[in-house]
PASEBA-1860 file (N, C-alpha, C; in nm, 3 decimals):
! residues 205
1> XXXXXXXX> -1.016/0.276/2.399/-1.130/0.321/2.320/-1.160/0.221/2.209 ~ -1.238/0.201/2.129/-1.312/0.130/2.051/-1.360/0.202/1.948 ~ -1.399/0.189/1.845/-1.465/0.230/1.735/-1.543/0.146/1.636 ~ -1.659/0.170/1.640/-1.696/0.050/1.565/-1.818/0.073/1.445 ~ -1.780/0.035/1.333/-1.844/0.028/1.227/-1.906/-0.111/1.178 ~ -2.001/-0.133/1.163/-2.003/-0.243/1.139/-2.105/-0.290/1.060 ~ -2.177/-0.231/0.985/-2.210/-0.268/0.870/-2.178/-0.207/0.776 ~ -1.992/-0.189/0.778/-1.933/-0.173/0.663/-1.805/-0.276/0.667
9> XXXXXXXX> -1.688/-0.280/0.545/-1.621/-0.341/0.600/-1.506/-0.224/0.550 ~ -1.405/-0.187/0.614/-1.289/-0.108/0.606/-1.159/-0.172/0.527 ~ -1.179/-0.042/0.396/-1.061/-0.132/0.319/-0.957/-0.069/0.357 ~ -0.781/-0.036/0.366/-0.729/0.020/0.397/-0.607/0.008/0.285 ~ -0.563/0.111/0.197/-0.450/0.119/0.141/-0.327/0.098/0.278 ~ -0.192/0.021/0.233/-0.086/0.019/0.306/0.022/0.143/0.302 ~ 0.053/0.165/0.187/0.172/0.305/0.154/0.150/0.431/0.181 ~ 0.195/0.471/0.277/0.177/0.650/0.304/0.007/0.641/0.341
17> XXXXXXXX> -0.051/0.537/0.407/-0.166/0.569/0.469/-0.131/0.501/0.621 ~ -0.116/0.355/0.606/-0.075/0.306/0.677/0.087/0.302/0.733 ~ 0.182/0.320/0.628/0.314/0.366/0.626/0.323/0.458/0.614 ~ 0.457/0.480/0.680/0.526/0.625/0.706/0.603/0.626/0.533 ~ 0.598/0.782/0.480/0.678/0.746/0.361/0.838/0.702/0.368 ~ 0.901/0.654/0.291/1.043/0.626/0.305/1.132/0.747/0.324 ~ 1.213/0.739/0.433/1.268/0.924/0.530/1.359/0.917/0.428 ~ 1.429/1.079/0.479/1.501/1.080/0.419/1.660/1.006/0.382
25> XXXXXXXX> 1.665/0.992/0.491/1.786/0.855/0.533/1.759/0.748/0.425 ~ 1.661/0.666/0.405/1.585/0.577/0.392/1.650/0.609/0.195 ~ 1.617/0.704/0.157/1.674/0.754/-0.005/1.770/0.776/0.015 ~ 1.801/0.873/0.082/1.986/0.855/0.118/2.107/0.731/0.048 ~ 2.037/0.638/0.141/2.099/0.550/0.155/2.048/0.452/0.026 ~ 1.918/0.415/-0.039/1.925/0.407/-0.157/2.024/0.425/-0.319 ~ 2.023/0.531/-0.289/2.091/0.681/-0.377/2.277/0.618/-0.314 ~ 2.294/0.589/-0.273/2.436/0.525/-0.196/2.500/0.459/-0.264
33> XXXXXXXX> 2.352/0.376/-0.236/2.408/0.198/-0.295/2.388/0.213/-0.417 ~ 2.305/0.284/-0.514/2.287/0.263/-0.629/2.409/0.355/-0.690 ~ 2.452/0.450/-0.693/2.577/0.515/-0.683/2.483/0.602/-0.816 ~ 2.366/0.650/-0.826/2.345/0.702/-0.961/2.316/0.859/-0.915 ~ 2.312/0.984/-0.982/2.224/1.049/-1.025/2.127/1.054/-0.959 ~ 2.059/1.109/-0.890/1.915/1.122/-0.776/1.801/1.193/-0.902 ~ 1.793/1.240/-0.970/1.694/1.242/-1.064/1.665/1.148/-1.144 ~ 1.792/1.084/-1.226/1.777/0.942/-1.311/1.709/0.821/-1.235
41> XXXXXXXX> 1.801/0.839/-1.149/1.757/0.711/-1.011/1.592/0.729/-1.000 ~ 1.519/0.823/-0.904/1.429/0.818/-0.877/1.322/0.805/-1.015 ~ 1.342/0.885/-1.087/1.229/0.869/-1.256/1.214/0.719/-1.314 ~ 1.360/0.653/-1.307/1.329/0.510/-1.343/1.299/0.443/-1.202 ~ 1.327/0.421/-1.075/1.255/0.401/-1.036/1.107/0.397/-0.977 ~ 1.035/0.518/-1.007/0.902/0.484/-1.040/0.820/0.405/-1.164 ~ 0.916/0.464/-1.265/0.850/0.435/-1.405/0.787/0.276/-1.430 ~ 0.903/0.179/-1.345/0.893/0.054/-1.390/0.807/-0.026/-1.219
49> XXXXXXXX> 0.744/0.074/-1.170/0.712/0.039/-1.000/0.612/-0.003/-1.050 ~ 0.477/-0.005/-1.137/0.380/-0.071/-1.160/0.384/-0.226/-1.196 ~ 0.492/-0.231/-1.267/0.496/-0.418/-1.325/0.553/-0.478/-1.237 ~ 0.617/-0.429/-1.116/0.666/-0.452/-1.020/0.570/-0.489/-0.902 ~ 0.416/-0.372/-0.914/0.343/-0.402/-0.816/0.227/-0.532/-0.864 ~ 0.229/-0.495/-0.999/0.166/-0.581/-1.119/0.186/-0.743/-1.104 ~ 0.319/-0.768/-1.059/0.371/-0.922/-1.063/0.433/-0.954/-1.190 ~ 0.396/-0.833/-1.286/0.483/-0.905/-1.420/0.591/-0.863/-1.425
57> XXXXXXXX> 0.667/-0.805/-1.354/0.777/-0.768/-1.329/0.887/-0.870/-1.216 ~ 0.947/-0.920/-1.227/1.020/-0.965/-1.133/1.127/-0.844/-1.027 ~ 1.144/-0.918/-0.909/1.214/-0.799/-0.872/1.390/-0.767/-0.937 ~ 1.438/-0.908/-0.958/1.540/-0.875/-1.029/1.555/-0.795/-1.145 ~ 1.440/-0.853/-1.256/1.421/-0.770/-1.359/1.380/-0.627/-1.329 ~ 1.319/-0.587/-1.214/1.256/-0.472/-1.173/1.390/-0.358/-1.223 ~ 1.514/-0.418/-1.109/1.639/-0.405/-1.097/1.687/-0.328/-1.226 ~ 1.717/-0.439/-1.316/1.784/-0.462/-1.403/1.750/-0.324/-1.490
65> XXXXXXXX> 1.588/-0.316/-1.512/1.548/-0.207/-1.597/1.572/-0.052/-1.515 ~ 1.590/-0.063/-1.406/1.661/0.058/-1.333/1.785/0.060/-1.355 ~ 1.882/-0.045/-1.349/2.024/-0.018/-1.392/2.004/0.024/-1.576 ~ 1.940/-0.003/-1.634/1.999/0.003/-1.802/1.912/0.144/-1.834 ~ 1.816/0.194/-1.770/1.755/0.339/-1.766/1.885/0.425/-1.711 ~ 1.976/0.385/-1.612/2.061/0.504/-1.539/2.210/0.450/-1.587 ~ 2.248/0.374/-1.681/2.327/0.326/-1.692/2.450/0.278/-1.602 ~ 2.354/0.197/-1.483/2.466/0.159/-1.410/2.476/-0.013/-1.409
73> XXXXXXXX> 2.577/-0.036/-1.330/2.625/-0.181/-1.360/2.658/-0.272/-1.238 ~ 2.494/-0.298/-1.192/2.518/-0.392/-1.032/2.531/-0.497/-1.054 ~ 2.647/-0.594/-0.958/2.659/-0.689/-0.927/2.553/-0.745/-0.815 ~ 2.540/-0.906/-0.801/2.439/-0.929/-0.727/2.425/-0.905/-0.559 ~ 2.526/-0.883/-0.537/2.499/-0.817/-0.359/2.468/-0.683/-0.382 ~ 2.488/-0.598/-0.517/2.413/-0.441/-0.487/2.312/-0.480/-0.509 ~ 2.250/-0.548/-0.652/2.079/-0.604/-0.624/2.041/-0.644/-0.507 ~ 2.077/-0.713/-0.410/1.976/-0.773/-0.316/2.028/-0.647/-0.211
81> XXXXXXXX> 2.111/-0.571/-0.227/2.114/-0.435/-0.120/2.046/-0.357/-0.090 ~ 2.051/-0.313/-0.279/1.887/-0.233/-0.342/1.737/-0.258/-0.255 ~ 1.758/-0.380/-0.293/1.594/-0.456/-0.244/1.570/-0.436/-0.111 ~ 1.708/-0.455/-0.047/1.707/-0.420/0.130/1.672/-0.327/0.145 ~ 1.748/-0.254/0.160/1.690/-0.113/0.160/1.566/-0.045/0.123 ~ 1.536/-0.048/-0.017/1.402/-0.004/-0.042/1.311/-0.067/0.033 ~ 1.283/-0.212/0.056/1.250/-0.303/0.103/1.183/-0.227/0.245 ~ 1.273/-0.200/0.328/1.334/-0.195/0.480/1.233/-0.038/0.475
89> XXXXXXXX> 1.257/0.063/0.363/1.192/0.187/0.367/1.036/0.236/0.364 ~ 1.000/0.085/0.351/0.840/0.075/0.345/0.769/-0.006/0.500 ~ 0.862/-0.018/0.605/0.794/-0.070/0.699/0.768/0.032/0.852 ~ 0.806/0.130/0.788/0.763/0.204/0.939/0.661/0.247/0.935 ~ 0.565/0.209/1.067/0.404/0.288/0.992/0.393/0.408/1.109 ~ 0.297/0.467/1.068/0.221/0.587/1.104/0.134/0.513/1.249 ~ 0.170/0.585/1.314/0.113/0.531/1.439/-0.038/0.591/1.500 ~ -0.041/0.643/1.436/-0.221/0.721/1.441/-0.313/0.681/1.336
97> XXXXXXXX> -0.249/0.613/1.226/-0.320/0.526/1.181/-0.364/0.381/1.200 ~ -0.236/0.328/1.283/-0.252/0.235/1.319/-0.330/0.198/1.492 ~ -0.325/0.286/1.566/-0.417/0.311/1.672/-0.590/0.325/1.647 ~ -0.581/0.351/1.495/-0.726/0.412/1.487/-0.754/0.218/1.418 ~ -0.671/0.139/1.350/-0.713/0.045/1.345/-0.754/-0.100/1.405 ~ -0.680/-0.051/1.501/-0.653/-0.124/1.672/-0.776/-0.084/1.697 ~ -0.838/0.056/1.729/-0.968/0.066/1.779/-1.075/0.007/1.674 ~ -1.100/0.012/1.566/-1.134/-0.053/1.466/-1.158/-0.198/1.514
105> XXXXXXXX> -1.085/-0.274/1.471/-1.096/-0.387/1.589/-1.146/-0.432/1.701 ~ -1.127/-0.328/1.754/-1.176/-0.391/1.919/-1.306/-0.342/1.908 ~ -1.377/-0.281/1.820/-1.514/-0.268/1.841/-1.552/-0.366/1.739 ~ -1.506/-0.438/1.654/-1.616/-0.567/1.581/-1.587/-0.534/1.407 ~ -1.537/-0.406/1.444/-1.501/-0.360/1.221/-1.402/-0.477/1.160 ~ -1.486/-0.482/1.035/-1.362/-0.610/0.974/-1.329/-0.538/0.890 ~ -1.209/-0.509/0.899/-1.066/-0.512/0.841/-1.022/-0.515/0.699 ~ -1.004/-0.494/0.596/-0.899/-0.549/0.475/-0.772/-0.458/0.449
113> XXXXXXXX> -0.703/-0.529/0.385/-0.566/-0.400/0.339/-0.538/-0.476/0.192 ~ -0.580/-0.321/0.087/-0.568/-0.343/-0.070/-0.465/-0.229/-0.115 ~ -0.327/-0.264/-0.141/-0.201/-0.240/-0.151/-0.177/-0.280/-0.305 ~ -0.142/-0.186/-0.364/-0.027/-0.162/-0.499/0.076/-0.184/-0.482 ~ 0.136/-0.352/-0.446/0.251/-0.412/-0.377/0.286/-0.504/-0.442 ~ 0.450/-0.540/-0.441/0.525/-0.645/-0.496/0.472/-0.818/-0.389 ~ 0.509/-0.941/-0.439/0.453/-1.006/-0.404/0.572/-0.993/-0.265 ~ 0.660/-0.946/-0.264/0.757/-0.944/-0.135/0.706/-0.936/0.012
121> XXXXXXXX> 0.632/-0.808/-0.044/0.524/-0.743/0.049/0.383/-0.810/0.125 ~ 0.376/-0.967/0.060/0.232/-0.990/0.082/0.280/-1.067/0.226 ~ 0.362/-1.123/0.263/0.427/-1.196/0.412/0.384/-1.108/0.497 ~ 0.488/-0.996/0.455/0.461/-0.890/0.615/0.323/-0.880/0.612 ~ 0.251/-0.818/0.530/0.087/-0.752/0.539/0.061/-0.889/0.623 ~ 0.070/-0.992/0.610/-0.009/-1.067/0.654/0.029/-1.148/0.815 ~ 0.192/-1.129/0.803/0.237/-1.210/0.951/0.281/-1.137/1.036 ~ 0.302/-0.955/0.993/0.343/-0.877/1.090/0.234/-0.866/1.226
129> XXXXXXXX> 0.262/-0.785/1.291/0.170/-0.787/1.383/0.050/-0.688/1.361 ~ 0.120/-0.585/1.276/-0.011/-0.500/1.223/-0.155/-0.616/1.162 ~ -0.100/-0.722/1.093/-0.143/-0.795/1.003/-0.238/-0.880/1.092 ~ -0.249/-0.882/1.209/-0.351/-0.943/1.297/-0.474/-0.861/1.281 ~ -0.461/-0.756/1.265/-0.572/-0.703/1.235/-0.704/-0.687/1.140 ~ -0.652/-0.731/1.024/-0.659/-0.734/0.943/-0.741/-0.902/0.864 ~ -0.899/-0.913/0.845/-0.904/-1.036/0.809/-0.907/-1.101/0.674 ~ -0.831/-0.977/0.621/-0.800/-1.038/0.460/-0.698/-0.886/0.375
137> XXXXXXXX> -0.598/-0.964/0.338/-0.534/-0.888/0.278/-0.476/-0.848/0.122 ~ -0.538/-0.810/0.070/-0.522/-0.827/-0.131/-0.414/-0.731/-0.144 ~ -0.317/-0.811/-0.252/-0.204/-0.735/-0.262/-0.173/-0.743/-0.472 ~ -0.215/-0.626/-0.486/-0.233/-0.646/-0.643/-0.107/-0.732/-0.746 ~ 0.003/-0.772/-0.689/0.101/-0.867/-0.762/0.035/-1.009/-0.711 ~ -0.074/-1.006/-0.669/-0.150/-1.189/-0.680/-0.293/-1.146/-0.723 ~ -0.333/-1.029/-0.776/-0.438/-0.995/-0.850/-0.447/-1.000/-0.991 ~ -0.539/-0.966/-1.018/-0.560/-0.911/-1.176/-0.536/-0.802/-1.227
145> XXXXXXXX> -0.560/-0.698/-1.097/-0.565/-0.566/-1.177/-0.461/-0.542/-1.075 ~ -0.437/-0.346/-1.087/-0.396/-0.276/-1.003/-0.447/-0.169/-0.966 ~ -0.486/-0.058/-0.823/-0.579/0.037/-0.859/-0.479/0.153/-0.949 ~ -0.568/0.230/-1.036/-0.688/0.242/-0.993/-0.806/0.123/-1.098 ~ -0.747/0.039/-1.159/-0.832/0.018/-1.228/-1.014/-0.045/-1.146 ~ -1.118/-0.043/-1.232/-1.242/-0.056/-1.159/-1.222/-0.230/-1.062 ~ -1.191/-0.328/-1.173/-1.170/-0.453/-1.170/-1.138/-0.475/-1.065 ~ -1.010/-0.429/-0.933/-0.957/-0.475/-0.833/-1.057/-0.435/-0.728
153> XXXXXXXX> -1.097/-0.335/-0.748/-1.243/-0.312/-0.605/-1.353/-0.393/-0.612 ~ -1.388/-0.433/-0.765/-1.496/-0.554/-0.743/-1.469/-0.652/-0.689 ~ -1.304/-0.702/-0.736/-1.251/-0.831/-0.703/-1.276/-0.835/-0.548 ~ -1.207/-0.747/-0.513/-1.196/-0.732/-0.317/-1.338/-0.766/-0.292 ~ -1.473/-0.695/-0.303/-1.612/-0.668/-0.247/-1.651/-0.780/-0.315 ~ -1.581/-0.871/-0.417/-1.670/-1.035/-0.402/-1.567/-1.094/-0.297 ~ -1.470/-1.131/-0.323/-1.364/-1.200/-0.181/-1.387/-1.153/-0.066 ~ -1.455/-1.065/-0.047/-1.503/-0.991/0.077/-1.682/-1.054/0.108
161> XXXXXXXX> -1.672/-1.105/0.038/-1.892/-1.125/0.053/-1.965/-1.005/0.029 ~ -1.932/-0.859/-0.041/-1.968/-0.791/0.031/-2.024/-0.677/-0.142 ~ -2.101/-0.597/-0.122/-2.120/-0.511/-0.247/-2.054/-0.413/-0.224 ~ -2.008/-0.338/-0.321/-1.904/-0.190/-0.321/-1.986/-0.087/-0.234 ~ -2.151/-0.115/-0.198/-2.173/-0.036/-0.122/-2.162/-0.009/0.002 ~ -2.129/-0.212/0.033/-2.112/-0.207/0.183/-1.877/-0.148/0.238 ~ -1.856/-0.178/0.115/-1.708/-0.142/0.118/-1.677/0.015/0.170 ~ -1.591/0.020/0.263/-1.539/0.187/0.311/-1.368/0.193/0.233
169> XXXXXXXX> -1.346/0.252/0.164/-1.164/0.235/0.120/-1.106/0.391/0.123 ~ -0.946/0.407/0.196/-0.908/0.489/0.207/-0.799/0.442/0.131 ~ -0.730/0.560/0.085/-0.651/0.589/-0.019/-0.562/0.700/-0.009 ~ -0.447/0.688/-0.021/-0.381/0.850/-0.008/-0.376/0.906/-0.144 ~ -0.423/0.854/-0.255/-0.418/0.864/-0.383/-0.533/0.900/-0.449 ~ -0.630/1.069/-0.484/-0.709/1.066/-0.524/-0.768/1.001/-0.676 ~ -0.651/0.936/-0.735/-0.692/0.891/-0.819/-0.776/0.733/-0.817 ~ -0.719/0.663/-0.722/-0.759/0.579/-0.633/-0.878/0.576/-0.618
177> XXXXXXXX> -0.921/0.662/-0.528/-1.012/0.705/-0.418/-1.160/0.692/-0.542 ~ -1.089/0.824/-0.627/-1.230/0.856/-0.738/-1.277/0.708/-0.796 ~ -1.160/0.627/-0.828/-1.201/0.527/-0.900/-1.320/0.412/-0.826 ~ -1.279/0.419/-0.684/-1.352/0.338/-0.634/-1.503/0.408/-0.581 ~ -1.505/0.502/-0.548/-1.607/0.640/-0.568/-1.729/0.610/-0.661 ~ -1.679/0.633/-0.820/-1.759/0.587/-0.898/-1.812/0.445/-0.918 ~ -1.776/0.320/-0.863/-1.848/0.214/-0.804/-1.924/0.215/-0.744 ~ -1.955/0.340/-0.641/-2.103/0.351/-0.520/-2.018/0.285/-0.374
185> XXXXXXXX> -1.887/0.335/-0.410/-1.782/0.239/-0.241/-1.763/0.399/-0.209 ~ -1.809/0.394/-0.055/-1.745/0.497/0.037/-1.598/0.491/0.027 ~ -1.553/0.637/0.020/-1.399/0.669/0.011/-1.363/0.768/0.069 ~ -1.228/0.797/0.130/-1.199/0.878/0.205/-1.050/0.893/0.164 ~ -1.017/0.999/0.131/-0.867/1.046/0.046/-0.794/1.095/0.202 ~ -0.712/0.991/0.184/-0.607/1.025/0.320/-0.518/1.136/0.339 ~ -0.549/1.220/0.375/-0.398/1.334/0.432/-0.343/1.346/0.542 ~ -0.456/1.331/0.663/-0.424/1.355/0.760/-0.457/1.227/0.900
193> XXXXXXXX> -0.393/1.177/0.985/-0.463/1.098/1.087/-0.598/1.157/1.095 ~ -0.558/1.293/1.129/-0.653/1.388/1.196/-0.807/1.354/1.060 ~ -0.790/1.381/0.981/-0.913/1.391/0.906/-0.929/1.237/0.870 ~ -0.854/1.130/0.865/-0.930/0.966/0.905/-0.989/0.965/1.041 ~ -0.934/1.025/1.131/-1.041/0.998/1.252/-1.179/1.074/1.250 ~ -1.182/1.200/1.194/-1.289/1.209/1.190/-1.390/1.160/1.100 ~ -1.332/1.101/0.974/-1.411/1.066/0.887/-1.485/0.942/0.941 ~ -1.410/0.857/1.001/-1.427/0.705/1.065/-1.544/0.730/1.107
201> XXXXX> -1.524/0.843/1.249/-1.605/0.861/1.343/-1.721/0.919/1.306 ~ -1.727/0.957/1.215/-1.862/1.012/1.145/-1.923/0.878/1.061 ~ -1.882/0.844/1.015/-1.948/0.693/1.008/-2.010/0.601/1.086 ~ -1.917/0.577/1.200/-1.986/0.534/1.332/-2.094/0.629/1.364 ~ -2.054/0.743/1.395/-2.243/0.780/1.476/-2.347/0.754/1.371
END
């Protein structure tokens, strides 16, 4: 099958739209290696996930401010364990999302993926095989902004050739979503495969 949009261009968030979230194994085993507390653990690890997706964060330093929030004390093979792992917990994707972008494709839709991602992340987006799909990929640790701010959707829809009106962006994040919304960019708040396919497909007819 095919699907084709094409006088728009399809932006696509990567995390929990395109990825599966990290299982439970996946924290498990996090929570392992870090040997902390599963409430401390997880609170500082979000807290400091923006300067991280930001680029002003290094990932070591990312680290570091998670160990001195939970007071623990890694040596450098638990840092780069850490990183594995978490790392490793962000690559399984959703396979009904990714079928619907395959069809996407094969009917003529161009592609982007705009991700709240460490610069770690910008290889795979781009050399995995999902990443064929895809003819441009912005990853906010080589940006300016991060969403939701307004700044990163303009940035994309000029690097794109394109005005926020011709832009489509899905988001599993309504905060996201609204932000790019109020630009005049079609948006579609992700929950379900089921309700991206129909949204797609209602675009197409």
């Amino acid at each position: 099958m095919t699907l084709s949009i094409r006088d728009r261009v399809v932006v696509f968030d990567y995390g929990e739209v395109i990825s599966l979230s990290p299982s439970d194994e996946d924290r498990a085993e996090l929570l392992a290696i870090s040997g902390c507390d599963a409430t401390a653990f997880w609170a500082s690890y979000w807290r400091h996930r923006d300067g991280l997706d930001q680029g002003t964060v290094s990932i070591p330093d990312y680290w570091a401010l998670v160990a001195a929030d939970t007071g623990s004390v890694w040596d450098a093979p638990t840092v780069h364990a850490l990183w594995v792992a978490d790392f490793r917990s962000w690559w399984s994707v959703e396979p009904g999302t990714l079928r619907l972008i395959e069809e996407l494709h094969a009917g003529g839709t161009r592609l982007a993926i705009l991700s709240n991602a460490g610069f770690d992340f910008a290889s795979g987006f781009r050399f995995s095989p999902m990443g064929t799909y895809f003819e441009r990929v912005f990853v906010s640790a080589e940006m300016d902004a991060i969403k939701p701010d307004p700044a990163i959707y303009l940035e994309v829809a000029d690097e794109l050739g394109i005005s926020p009106a011709e832009m489509v962006f899905i988001d599993n994040k309504s905060v996201n979503t609204d932000a790019a919304a109020a630009l005049g960019i079609t948006t579609h708040h992700f929950t379900s495969v089921a309700g991206l396919d129909a949204f797609l497909r209602s675009l197409a007819a």
